[in-house]
C-alpha positions as CSV (number, residue, x, y, z in Angstrom):
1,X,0.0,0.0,0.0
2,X,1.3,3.3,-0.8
3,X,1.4,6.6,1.5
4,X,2.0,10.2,1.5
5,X,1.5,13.1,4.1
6,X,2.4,16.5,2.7
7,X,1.8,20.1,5.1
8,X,2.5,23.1,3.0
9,X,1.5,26.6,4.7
10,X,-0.3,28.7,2.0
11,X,-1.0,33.2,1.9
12,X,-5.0,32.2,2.2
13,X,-7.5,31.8,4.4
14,X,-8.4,28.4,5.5
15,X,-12.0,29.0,3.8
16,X,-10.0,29.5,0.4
17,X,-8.3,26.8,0.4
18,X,-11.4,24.6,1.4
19,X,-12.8,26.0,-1.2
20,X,-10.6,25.3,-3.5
21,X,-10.5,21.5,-2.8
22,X,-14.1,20.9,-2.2
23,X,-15.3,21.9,-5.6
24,X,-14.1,18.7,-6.7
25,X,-16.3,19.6,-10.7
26,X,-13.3,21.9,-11.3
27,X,-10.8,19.7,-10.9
28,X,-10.4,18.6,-14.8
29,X,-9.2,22.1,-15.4
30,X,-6.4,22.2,-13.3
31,X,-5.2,18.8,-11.9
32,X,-3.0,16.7,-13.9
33,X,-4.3,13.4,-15.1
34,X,-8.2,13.9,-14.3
35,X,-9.9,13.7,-17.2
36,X,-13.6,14.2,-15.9
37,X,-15.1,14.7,-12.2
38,X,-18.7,15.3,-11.5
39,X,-21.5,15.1,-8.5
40,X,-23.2,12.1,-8.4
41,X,-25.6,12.4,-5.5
42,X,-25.6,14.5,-2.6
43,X,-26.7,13.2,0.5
44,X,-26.2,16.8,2.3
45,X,-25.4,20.0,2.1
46,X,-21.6,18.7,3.8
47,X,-21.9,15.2,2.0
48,X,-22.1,13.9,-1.6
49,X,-20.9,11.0,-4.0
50,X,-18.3,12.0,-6.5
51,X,-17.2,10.0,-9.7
52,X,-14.0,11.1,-11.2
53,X,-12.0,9.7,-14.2
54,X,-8.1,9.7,-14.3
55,X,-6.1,8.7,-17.5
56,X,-2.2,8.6,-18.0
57,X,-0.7,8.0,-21.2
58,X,-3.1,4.3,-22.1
59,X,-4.3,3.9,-18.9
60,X,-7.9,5.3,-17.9
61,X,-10.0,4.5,-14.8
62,X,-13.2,6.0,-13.4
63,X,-13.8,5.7,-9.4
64,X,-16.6,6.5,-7.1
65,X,-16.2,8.3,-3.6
66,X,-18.3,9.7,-0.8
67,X,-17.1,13.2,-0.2
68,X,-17.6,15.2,3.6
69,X,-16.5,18.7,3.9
70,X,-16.2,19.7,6.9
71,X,-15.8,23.9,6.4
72,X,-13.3,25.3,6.5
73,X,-11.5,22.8,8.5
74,X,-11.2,19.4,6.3
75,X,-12.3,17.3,3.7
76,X,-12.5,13.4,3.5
77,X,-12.7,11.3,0.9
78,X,-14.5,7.7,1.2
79,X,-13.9,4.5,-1.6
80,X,-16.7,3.7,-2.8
81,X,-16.3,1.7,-6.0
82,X,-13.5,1.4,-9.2
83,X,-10.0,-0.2,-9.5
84,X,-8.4,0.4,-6.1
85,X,-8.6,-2.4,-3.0
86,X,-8.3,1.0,-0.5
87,X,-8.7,4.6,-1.0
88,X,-8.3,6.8,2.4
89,X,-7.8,10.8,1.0
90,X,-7.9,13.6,3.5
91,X,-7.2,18.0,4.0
92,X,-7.0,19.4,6.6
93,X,-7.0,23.4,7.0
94,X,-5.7,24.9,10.2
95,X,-5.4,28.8,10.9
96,X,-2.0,29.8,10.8
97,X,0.3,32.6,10.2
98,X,3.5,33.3,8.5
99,X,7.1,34.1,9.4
100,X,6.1,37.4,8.8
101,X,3.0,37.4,10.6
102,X,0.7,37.2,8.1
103,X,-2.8,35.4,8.4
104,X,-2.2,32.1,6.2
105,X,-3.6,27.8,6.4
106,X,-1.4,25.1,7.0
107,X,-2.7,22.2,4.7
108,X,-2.2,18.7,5.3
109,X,-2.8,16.4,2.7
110,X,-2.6,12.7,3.1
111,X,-3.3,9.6,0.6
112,X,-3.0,5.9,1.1
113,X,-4.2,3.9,-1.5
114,X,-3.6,0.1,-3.3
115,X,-5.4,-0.6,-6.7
116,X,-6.7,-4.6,-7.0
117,X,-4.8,-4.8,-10.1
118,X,-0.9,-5.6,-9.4
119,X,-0.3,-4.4,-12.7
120,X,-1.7,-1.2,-12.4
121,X,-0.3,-1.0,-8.7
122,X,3.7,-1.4,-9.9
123,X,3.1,1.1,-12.9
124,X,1.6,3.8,-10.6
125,X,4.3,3.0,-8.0
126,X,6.9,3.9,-10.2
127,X,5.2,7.1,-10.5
128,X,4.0,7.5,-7.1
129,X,5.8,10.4,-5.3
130,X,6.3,12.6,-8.7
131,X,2.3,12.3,-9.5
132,X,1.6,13.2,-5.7
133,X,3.7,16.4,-5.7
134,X,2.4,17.4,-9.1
135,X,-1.0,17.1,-7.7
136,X,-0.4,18.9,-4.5
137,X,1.8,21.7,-6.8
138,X,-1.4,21.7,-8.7
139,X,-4.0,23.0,-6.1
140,X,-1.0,25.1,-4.6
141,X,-0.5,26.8,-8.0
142,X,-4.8,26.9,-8.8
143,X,-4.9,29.1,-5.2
144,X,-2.4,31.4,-6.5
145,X,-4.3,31.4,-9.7
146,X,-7.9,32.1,-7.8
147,X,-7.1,34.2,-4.8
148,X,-3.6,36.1,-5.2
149,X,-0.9,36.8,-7.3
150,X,1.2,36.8,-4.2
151,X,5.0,34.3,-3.9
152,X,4.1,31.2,-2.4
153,X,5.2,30.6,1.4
154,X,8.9,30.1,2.2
């Protein structure tokens, strides 16, 4: 099974960047290698079911997942159904402040996740850390994009 746990501090508020990741439909215009995401069902105004596609070079796959948003402080993400034996996803958005002193979030993202298919399992360990930092670059760079034309964090 493979892990990551990543904590960047980002120049927005925690309500930006929860934002940001919970409107999962916009995800096909920034993230790398999602190819469609849409609603399914939602079971709440905090709770819904969310089918994305991801495709790299011939490989494509579709999955299903439950969705909670906590705002502004987290958002989980459930396995439902598609290719992978165990999905766990989860943000978290805490209040925090710069070196300077400036109001800012500390975001934590974490993924664990094995795919039933040993095939697709060894290519996308291969790929594994690279593909994570792209995708965490991705919603870092989309907040600069949406909310600031300010340097990212040192």
């Amino acid at each position: 099974m493979r892990t990551h746990r990543e904590t960047r501090l980002l120049p927005y508020t925690p309500e930006q960047v929860f934002a940001l990741v919970a409107d999962v439909e916009k995800y096909p215009q920034f993230l790398p290698w999602c190819l469609a995401c849409r609603i399914k069902k939602r079971e709440s105004e905090s709770i819904f079911t969310a089918d994305m596609a991801i495709g790299f070079k011939m490989v494509r796959e579709q999955f299903t997942s439950r969705v909670t948003t906590l705002r502004p402080s987290a958002v989980k993400v459930e396995y439902l159904d598609g290719p992978f034996k165990h999905l766990v996803n989860t943000w978290s958005f805490k209040p925090a402040t710069t070196k300077t002193g400036a109001a800012a979030t500390e975001l934590e993202f974490y993924l664990e996740f094995e795919f039933r298919s040993r095939l697709l399992q060894s290519i996308i360990g291969v790929l594994f850390e690279e593909a994570v930092r792209r995708m965490v670059a991705a919603f870092e760079a989309r907040a600069a994009a949406l909310y600031s034309s300010a340097l990212p964090v040192a």
